[in-house]
Backbone as a chain_set.jsonl record, in Angstrom:
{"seq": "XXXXXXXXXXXXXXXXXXXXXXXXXXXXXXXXXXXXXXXXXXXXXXXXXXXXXXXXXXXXXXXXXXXXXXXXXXXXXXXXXXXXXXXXXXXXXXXX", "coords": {"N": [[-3.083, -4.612, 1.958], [-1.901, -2.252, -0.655], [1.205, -1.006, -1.952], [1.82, 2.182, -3.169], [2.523, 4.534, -5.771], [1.11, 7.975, -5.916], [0.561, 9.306, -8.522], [-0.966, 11.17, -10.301], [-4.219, 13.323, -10.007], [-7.558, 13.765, -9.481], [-10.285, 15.112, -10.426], [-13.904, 15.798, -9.17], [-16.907, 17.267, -9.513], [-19.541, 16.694, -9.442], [-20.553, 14.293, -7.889], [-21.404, 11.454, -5.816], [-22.953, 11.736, -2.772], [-21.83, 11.356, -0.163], [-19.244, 11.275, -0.621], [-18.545, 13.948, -0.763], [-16.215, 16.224, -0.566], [-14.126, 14.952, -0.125], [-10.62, 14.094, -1.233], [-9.363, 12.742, -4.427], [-7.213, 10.813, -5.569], [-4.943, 9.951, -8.042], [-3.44, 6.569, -8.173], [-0.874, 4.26, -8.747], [0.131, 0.947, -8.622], [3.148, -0.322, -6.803], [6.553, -1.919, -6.465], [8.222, -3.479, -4.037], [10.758, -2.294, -4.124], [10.51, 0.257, -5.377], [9.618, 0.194, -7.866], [7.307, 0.658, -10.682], [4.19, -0.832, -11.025], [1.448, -2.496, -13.273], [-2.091, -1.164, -13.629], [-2.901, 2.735, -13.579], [-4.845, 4.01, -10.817], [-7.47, 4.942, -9.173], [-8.058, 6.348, -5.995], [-9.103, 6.988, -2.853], [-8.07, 9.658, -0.803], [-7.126, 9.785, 2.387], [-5.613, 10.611, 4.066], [-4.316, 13.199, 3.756], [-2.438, 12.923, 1.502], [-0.162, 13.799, -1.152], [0.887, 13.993, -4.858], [3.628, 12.085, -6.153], [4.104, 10.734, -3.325], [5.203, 8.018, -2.16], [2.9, 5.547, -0.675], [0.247, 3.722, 1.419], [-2.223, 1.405, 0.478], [-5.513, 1.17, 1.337], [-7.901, -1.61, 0.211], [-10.857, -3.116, -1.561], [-13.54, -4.166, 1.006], [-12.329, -3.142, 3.477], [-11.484, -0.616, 2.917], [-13.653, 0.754, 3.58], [-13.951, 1.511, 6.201], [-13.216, 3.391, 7.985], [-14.082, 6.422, 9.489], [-14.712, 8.279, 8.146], [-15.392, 7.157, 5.66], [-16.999, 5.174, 5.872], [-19.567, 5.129, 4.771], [-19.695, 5.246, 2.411], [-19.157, 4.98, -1.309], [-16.393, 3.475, -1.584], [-13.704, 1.98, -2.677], [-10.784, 2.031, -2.653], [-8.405, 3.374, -0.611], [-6.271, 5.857, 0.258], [-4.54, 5.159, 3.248], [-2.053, 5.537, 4.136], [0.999, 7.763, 4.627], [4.189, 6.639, 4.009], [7.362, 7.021, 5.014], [9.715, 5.697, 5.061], [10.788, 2.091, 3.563], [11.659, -1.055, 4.572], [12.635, -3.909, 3.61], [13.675, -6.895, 3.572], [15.954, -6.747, 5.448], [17.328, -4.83, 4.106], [16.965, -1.169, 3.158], [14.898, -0.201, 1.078], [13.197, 1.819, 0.271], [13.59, 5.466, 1.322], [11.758, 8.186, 2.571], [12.756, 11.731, 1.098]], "CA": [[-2.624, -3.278, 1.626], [-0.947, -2.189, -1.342], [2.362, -0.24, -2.046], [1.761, 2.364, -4.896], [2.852, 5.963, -6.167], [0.751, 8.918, -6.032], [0.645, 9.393, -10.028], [-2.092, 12.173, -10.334], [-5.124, 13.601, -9.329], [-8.757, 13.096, -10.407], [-11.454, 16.221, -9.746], [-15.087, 15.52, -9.493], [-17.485, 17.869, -9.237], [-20.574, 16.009, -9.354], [-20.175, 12.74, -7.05], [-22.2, 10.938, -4.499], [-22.809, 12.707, -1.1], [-20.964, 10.719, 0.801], [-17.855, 11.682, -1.352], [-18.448, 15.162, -0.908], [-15.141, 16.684, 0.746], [-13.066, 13.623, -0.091], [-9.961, 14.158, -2.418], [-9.278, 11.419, -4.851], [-6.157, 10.793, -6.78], [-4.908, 8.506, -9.003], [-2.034, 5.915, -7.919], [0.075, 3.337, -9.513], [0.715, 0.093, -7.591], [4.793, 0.146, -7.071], [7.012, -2.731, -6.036], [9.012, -2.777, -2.586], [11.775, -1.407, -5.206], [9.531, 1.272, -6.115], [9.206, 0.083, -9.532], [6.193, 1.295, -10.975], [3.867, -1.676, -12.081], [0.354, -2.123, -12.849], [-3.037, -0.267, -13.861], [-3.38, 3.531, -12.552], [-6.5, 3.709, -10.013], [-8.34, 6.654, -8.341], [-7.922, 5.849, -4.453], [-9.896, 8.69, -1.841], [-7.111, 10.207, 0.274], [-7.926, 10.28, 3.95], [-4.273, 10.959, 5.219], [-3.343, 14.251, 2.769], [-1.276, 12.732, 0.531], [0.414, 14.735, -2.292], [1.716, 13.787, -6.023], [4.896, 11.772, -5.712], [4.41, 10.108, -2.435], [5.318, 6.626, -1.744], [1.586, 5.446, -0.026], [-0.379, 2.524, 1.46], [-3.801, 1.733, -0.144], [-6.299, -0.096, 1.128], [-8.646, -1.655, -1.124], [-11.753, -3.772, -1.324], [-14.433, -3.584, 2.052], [-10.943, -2.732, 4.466], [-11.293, 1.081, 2.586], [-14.51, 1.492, 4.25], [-13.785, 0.845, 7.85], [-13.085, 4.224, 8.663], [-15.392, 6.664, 9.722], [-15.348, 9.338, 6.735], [-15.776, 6.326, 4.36], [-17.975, 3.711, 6.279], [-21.408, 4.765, 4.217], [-19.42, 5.735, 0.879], [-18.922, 3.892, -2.577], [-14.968, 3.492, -1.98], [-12.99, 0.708, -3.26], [-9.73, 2.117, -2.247], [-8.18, 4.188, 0.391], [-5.058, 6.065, 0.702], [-4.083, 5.109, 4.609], [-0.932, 5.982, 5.275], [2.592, 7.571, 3.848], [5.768, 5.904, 3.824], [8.653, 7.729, 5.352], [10.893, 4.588, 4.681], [10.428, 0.785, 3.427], [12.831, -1.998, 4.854], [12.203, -5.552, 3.018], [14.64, -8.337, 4.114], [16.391, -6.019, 5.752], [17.593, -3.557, 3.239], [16.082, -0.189, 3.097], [14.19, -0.141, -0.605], [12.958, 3.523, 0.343], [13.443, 6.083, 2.042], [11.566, 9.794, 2.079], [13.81, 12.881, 1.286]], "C": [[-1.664, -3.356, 0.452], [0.146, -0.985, -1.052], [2.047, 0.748, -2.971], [2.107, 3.888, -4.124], [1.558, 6.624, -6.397], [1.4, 9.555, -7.427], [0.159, 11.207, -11.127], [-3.129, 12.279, -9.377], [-6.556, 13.492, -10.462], [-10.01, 14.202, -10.015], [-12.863, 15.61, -10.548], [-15.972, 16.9, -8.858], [-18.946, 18.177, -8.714], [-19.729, 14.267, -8.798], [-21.386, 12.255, -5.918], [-21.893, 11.545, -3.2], [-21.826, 12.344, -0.571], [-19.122, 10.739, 0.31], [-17.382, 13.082, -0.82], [-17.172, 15.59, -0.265], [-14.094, 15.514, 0.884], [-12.149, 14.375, -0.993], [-9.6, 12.779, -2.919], [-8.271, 11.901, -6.089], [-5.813, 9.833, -7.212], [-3.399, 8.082, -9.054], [-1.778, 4.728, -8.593], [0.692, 2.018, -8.313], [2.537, 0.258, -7.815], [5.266, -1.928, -5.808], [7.785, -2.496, -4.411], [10.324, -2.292, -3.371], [11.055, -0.155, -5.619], [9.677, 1.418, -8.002], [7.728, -0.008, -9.553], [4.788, 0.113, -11.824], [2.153, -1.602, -12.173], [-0.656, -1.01, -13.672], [-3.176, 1.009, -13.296], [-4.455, 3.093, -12.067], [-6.69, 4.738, -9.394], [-8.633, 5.765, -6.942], [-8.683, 7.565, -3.868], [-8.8, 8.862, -1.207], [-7.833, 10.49, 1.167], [-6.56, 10.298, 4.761], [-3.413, 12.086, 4.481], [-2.417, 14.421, 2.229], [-1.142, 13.542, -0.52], [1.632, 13.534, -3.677], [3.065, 13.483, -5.89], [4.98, 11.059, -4.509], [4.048, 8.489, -2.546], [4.056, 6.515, -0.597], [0.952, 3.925, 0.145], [-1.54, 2.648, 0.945], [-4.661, 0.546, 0.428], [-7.129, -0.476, 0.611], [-10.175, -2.958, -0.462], [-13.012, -2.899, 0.36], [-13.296, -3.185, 2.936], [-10.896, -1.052, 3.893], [-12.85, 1.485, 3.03], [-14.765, 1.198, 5.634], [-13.401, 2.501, 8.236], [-14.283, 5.833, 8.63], [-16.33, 7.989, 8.525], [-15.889, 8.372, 5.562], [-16.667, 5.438, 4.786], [-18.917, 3.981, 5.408], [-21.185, 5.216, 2.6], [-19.234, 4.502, -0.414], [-17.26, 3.68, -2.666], [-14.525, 2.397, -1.478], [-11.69, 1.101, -2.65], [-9.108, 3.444, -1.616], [-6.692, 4.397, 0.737], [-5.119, 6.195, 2.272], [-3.107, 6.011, 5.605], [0.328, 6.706, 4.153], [3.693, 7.61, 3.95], [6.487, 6.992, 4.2], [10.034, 6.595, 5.084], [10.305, 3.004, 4.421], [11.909, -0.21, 3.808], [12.327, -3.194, 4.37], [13.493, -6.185, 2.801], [15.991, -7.376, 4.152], [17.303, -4.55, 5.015], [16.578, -2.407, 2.842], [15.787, 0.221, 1.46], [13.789, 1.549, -0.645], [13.162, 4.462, 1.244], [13.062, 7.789, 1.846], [12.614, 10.848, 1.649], [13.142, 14.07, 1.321]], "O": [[-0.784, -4.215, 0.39], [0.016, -0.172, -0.136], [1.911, 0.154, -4.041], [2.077, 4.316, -2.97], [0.763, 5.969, -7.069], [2.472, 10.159, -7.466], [0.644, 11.9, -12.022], [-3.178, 11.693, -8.295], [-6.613, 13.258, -11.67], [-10.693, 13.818, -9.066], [-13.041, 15.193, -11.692], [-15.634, 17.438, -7.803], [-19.444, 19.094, -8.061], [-18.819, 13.539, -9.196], [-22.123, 13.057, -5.344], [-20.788, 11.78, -2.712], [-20.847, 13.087, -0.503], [-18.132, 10.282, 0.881], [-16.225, 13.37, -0.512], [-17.125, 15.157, 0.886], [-13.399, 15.27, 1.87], [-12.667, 15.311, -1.603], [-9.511, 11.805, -2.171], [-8.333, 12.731, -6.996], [-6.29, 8.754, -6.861], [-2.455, 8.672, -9.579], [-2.781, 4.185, -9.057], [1.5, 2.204, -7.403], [3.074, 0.824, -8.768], [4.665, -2.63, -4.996], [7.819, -1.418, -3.818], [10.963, -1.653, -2.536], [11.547, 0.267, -6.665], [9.776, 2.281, -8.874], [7.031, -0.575, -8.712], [4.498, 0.254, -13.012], [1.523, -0.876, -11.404], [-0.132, -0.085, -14.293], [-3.682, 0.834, -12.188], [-5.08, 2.124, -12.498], [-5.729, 5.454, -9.11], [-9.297, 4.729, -6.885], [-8.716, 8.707, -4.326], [-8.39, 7.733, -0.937], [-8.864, 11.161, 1.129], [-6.495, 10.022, 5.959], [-2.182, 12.08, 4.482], [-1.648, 15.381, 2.184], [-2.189, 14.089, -0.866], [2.581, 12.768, -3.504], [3.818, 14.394, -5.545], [6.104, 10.564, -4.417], [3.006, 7.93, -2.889], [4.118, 7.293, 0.354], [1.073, 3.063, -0.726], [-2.055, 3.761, 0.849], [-4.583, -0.645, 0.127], [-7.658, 0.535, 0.149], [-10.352, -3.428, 0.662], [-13.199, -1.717, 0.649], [-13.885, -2.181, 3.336], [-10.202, -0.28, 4.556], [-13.194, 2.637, 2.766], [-15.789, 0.661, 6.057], [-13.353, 2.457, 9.465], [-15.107, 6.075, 7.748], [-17.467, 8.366, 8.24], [-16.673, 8.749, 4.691], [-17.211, 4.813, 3.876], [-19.388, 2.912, 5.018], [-22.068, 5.46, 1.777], [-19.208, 3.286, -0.225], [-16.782, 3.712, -3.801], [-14.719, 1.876, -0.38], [-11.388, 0.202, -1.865], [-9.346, 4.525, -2.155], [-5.973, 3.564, 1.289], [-5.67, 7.2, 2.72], [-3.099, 6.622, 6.674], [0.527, 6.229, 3.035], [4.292, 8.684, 3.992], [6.19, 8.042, 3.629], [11.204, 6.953, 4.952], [9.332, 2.692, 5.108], [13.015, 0.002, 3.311], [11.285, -3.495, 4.953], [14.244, -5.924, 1.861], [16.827, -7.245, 3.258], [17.733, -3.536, 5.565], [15.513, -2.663, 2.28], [16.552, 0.938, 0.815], [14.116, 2.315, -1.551], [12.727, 4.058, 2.323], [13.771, 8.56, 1.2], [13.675, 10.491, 2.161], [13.764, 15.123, 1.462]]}, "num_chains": 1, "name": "protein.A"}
């Protein structure tokens, strides 16, 4: 899993079926500092993330394990989003 920012968004209008009804935006890997590093990337949201949120991604075959994405073409999958990050015990983020 990666760490990354919710950067933008990415509209398709024409896509593969199995897309249909997905949203897909475009995130920024981020450090446990939330420094910003890295290539953007167009991830599918399947947990209704919004612009600005601190987000997990999963990537490779692990973004099609769930059941809206099992038969789709997706590389990477917004999971989950962050309400706080603790790394060696100091809190690096926290929502507001």
């Amino acid at each position: 899993m990666l760490i990354a920012r919710v950067v933008g968004s990415a509209v398709s209008t024409i896509k593969e079926p199995e897309l249909h009804g997905l949203k897909l935006l475009v995130v920024r890997e981020a450090t446990p500092t939330d420094e910003l590093v890295g290539t953007p990337f167009v991830a599918v949201d399947g947990v209704g993330a919004g612009e600005g949120e601190l987000v997990l991604v999963a990537t490779g075959s692990a973004a099609r394990q769930t059941a809206r994405t099992r038969d789709g073409a997706v590389d990477a999958l917004i999971m989950a989003i962050l309400d706080s990050l603790e790394v060696e015990g100091a809190t690096t983020f926290r929502k507001s």
